[in-house]
N, C-alpha and C positions, 0 to 999 in steps of 0.2 A: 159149409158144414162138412165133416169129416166122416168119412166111409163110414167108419165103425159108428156113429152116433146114426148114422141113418138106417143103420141096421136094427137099431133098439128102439126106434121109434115106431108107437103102435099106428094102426089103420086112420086113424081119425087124425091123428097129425102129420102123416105123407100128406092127405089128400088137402088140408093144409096149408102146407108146403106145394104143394100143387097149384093151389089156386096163387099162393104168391110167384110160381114159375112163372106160370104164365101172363102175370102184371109186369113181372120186369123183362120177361121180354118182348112186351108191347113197348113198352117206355126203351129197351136197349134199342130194339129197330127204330123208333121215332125220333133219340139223339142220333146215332148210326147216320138218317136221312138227311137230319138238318147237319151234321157235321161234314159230309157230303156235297151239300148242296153252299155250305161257306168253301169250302176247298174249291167244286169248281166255276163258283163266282170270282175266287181269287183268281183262278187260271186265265179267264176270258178275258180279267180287269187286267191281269200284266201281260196278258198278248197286246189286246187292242192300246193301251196306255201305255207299250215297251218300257215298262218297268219293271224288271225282273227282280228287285230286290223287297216285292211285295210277298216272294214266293217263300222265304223264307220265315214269315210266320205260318206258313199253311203245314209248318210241320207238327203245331200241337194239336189241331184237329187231326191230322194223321195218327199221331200220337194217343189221341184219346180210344180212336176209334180202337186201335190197337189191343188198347186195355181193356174196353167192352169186349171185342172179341173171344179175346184168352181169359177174361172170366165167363165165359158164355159155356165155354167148354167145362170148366167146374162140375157145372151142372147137367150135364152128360149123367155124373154117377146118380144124382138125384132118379133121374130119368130109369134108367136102368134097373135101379130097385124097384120104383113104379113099376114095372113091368113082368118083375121077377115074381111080386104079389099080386098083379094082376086088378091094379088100382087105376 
């Protein structure tokens, strides 16, 4: 959502918006853990099975995690208005 729109948005739909904050980032840490937890299953599977060429799919779970990350930060601004109104 864009600064200026969250600007115009009255009290009853920050908080809203709020409550969907906080669903996805239950659900962003919960893929975050399982994406995690494929990567260092792959790790342990190409140590002990010296198969290193397993390791090169473990780059799209890196990859995703990525993405959740840097949209995580997006909503920073959400946050920040939250606070500037005292929601």
């Amino acid at each position: 959502m864009n600064t200026k729109n969250l600007y115009k948005l009255t009290d009853e739909e920050l908080i809203i918006e709020k409550k969907n904050l906080k669903k996805s980032k239950i659900i962003n840490a919960f893929v975050i853990g399982f994406l995690a937890s494929i990567i260092a299953i792959g790790i342990v599977s190409s140590i002990y099975g010296k198969n290193y060429s397993i390791l090169i799919p473990l780059l799209f779970p890196i990859y995703f995690i990525y993405r959740i990350i840097s949209n995580s930060t997006k909503n920073n601004e959400l946050e920040t208005v939250l606070k500037e109104r005292n929601i």
